[in-house]
N, C-alpha and C positions, 0 to 999 in steps of 0.2 A: 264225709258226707254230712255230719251234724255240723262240722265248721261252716261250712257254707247254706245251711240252712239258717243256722244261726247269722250268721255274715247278711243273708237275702232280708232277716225280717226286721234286723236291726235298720237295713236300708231302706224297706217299707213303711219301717215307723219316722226315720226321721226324715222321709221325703213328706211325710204332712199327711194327716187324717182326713178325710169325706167330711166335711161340712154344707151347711147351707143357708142362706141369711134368712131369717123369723122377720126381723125389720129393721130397716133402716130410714134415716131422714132428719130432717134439720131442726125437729120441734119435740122435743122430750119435757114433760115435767119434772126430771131431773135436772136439776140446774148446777149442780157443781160434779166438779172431775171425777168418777174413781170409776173403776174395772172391778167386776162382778160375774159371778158363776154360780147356777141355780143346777143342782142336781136331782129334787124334787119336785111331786107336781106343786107342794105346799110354798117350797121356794121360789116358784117358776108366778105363782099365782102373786104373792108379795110383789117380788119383784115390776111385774107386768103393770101392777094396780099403782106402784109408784110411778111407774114412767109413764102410763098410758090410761090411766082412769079409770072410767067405763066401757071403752073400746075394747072390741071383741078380743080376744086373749087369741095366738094362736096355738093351735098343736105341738104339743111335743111330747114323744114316746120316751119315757127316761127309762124304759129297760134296754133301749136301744143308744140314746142319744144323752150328752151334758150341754146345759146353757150355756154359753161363754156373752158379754155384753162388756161394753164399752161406752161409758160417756163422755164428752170433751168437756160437759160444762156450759152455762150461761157464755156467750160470745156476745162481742157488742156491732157485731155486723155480718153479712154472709160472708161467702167465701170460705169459713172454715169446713171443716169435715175431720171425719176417723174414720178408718177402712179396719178390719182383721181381714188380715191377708194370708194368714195360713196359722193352720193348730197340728203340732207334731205330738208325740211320746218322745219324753227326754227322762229317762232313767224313770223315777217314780212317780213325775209329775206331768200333766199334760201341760205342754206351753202352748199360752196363745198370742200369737204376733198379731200386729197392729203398729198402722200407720195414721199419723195427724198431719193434716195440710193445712196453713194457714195462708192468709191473703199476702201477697206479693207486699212490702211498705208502699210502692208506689203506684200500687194498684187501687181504681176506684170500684168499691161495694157496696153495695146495698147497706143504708143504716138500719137494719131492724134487728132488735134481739132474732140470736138463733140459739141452739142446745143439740149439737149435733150429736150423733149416738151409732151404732152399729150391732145387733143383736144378732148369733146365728147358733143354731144348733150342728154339735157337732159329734161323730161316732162316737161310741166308747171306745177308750184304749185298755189296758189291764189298769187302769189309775183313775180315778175322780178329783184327784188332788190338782189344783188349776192355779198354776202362773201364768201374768200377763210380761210382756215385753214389747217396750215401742220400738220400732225400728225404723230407719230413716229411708 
């Protein structure tokens, strides 16, 4: 009976945790690459004020929920983007998957700076310890 308890929640956690996206969009005042996780309202507030100024902050309960965020970076035309496509429990660490699409070479885009990004709140697992991983 514990085998299969154990066996069921193991399969819960790495079928992917209840998340929800905060924001997403193609204009961040972040302009270089890097993946970030805010588990405080102190972090969450940093963070938000780097990428997004004075625009209204959203909600999030961190007795309940960790930031996970994703920036692609300064881009020199549209078409790009970054999706998180799903956040599991993998042993001690919360992973958070993410995908990057770029313009086709032979495709015609728009030339304007963009700074794509992906921001979402997601449950707690028994871990606040956050790796990212891109996947194709």
């Amino acid at each position: 009976m514990r085998t299969a308890i154990a066996a069921a929640l193991v399969a819960l956690l790495q079928a992917g945790l209840p998340m929800r996206t905060v924001d997403r969009g193609q204009s961040s005042q972040i302009d270089r690459a890097k993946q970030v996780s805010a588990r405080t309202a102190d972090e969450w507030t940093k963070l938000w004020t780097e990428h997004a100024g004075a625009r209204t902050r959203p909600n999030v309960d961190f007795t309940k929920e960790v930031v996970a965020a994703v920036f692609f970076g300064s881009r020199p035309s549209a078409g790009y983007a970054v999706e998180i496509v799903r956040a599991r429990q993998d042993g001690v660490a919360l992973v958070v998957s993410y995908r990057e699409t770029r313009p086709a070479p032979d495709s015609v885009a728009a030339q304007v700076l963009t700074s794509p990004y992906h921001i979402v709140a997601i449950s707690k697992g028994p871990t606040t310890d956050v790796k990212f991983e891109r996947v194709e």
